[in-house]
MITORDO-49983 format. One record per residue: residue number from 0; z, x, y of N, C-alpha, C in turn. Coordinates in steps of 0.001 Angstrom, whole numbers. Each point is the difference from the previous one (the first is absolute). Last residue first. Layout:
+-----+---------+---------+---------+---------+---------+----------+---------+---------+---------+
: seq :    n_up :  n_east : n_north :   ca_up : ca_east : ca_north :    c_up :  c_east : c_north :
+-----+---------+---------+---------+---------+---------+----------+---------+---------+---------+
: NUM :       Z :       X :       Y :       Z :       X :        Y :       Z :       X :       Y :
...
+-----+---------+---------+---------+---------+---------+----------+---------+---------+---------+
end
This chain:
+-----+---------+---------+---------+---------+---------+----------+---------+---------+---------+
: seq :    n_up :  n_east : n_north :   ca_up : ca_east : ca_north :    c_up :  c_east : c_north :
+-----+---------+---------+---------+---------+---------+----------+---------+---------+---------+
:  64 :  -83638 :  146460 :  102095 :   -1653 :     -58 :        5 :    -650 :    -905 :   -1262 :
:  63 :    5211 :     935 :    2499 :    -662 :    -496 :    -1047 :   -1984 :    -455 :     138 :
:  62 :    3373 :    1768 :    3539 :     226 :     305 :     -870 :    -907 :    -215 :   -1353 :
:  61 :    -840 :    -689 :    5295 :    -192 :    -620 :     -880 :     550 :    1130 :   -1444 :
:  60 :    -273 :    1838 :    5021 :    -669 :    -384 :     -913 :     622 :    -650 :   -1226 :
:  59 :    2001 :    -394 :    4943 :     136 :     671 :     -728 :   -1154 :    -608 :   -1202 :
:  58 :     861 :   -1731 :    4215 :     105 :    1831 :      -74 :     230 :     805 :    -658 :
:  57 :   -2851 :   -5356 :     131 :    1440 :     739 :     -139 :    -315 :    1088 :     239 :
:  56 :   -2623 :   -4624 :    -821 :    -177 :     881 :     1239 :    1557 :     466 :    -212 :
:  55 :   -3752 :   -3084 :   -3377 :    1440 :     568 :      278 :     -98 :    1078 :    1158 :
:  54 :   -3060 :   -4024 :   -3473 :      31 :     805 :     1477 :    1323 :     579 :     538 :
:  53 :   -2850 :   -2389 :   -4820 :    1079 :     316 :      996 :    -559 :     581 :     923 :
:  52 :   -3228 :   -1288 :   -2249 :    1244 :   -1178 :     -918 :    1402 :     395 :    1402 :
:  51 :   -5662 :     894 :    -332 :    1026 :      38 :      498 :    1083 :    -838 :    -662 :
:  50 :   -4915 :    1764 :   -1746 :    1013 :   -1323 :      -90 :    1325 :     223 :     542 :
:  49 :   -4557 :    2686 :    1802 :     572 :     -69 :    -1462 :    1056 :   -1397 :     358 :
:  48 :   -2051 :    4135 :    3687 :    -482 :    -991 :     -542 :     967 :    -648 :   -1557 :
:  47 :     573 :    2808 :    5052 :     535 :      90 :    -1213 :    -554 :    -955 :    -998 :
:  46 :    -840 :    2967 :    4583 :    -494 :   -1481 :     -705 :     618 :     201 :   -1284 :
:  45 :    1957 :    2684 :    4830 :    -849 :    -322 :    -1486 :    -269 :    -794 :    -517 :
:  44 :     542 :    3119 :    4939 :    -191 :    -792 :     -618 :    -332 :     -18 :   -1517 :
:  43 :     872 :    3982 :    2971 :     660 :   -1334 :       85 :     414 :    -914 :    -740 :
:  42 :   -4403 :    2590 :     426 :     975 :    -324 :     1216 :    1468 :    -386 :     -90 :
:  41 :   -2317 :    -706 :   -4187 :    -831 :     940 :     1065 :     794 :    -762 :    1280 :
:  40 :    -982 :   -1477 :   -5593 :    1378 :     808 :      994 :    -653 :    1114 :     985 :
:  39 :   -1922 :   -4306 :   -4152 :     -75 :     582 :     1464 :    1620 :    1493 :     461 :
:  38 :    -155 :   -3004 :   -4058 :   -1773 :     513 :      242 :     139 :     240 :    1101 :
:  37 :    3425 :    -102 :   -4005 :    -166 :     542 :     1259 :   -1746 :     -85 :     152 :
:  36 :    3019 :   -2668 :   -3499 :    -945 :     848 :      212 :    -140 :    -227 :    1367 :
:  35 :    2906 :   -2733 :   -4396 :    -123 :     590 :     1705 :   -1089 :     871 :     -66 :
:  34 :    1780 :   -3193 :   -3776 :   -1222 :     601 :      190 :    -482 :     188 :    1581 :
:  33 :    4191 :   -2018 :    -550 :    -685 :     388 :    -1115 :   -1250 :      21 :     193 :
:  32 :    4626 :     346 :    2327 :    -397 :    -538 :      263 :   -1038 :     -27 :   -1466 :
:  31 :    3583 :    1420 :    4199 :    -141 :      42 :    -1105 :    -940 :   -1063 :    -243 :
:  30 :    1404 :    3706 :    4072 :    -453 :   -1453 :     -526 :    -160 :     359 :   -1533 :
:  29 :    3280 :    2379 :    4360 :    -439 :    -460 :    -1209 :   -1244 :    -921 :    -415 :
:  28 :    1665 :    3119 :    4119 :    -462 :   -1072 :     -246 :    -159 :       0 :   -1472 :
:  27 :    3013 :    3205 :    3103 :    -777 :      21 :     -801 :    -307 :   -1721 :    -136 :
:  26 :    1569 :    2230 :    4603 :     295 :     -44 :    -1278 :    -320 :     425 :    -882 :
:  25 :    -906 :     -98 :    5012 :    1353 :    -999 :     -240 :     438 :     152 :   -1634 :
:  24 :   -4445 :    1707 :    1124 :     943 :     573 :      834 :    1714 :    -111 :    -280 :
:  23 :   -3392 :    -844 :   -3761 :      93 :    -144 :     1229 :     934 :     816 :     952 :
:  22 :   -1948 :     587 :   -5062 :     954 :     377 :      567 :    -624 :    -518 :    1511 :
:  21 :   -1289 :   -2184 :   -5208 :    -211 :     525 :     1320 :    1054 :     320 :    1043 :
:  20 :   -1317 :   -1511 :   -6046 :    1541 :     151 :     1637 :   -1214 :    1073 :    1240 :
:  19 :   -1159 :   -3286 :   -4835 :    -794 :     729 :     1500 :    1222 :     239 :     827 :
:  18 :   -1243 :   -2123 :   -6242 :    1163 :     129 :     1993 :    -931 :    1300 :     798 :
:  17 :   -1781 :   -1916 :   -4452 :    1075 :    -815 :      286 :     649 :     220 :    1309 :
:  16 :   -3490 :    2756 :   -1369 :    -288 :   -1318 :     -216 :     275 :   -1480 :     449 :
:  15 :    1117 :    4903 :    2257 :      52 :    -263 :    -1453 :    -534 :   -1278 :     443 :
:  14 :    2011 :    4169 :    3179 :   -1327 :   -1287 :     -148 :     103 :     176 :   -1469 :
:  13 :    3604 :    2181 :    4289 :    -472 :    -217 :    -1699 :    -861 :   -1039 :     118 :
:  12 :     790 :    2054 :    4370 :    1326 :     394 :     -901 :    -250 :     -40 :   -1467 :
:  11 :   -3199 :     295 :    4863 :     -15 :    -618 :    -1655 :    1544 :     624 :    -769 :
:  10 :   -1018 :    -526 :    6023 :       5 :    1291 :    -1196 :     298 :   -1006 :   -1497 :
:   9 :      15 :   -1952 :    4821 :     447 :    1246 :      -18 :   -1111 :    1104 :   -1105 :
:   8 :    -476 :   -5025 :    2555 :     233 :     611 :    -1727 :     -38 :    1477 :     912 :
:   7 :    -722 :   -4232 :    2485 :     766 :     979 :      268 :     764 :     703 :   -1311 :
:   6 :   -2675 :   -4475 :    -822 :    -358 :     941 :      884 :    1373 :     486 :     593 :
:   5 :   -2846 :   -3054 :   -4337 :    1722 :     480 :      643 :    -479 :    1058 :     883 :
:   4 :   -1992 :   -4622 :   -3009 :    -228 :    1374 :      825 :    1157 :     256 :     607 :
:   3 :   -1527 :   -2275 :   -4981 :     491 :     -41 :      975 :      94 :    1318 :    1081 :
:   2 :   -1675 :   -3760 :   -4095 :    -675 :     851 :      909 :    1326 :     613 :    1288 :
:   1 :    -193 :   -3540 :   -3771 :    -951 :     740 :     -148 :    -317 :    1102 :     508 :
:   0 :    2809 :   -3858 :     800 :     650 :     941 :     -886 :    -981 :     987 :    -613 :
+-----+---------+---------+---------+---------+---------+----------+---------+---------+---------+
end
């Protein structure tokens, strides 16, 4: 829950502390979580570091931030 990698990232929708939506192909990826931070995004690919709590895959962004 420390660490997580996601590959075939489109494009950054929103980054905060608390949440990270990423636009995939197929979507948007939610994570929620506390004390997130982007350390990698290249190719593609991202390292999302911090205390994962959720994980959500929808086509639509998350109402409530």
């Amino acid at each position: 829950r420390r660490e997580l990698e996601i590959s075939g990232c489109e494009g950054l929708e929103s980054y905060g502390g608390e949440r990270v939506v990423l636009r995939l192909c197929d979507g948007l990826l939610t994570i929620d979580g506390s004390g997130l931070v982007l350390t990698s995004f290249s190719c593609g690919n991202m390292i999302v570091c911090g205390e994962v709590e959720r994980i959500s895959l929808g086509g639509e962004e998350p109402e409530d931030r």
